[in-house]
C-alpha positions in Angstrom: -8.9 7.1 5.8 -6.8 8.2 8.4 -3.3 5.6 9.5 -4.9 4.3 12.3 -8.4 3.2 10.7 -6.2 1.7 7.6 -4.0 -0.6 10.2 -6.9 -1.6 12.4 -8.6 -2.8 9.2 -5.2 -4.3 7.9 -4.9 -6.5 11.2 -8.6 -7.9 10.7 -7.4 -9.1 7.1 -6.6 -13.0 6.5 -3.1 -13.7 4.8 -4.9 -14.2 1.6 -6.5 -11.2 2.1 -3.1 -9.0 2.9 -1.7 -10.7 -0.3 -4.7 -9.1 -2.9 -4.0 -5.6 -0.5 -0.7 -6.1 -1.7 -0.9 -6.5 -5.1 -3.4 -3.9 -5.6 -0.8 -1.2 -3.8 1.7 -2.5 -6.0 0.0 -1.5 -9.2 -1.2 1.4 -7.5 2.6 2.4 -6.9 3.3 1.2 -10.6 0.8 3.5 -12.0 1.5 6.6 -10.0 5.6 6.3 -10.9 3.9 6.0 -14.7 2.2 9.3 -14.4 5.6 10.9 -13.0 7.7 9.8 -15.3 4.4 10.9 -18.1 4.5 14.3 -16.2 0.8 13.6 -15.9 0.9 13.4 -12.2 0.5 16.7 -9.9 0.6 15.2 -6.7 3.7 13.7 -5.7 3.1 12.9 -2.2 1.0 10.1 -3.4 4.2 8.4 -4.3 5.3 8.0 -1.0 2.0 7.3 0.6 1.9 3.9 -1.4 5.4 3.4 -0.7 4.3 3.3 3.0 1.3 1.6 2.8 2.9 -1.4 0.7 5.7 -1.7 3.8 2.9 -1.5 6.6 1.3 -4.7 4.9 4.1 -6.1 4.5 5.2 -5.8 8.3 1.7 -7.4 9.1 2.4 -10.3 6.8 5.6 -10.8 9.1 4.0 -10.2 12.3 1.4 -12.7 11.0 4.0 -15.5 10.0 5.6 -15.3 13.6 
């Protein structure tokens, strides 16, 4: 899904709904540093795409609070 598709579908999400996209990314971070640390992961650039999902929902949230 390309960045612009991903936010349009982030900003039709509920609060409720931006926490469980949260939490998923989280353990989707969790597990990828797991692998790295392993050595079983190949694709380090997946790293850094969670990182920067997890802090686009997270501006949302704040945008949403406001």
């Amino acid at each position: 899904m390309k960045a612009q598709e991903y936010l349009k579908s982030l900003r039709a999400k509920s609060a409720n709904e931006l926490k469980e996209e949260l939490v998923a990314l989280r353990k989707e971070q969790f597990n990828l540093r797991m692998q790295k640390a392993t050595g079983q992961q190949n694709q380090s650039h997946l790293i850094t795409i969670a990182r920067k999902k997890v802090a686009q929902v997270k501006t949302l949230m704040r945008q949403q609070v406001k």
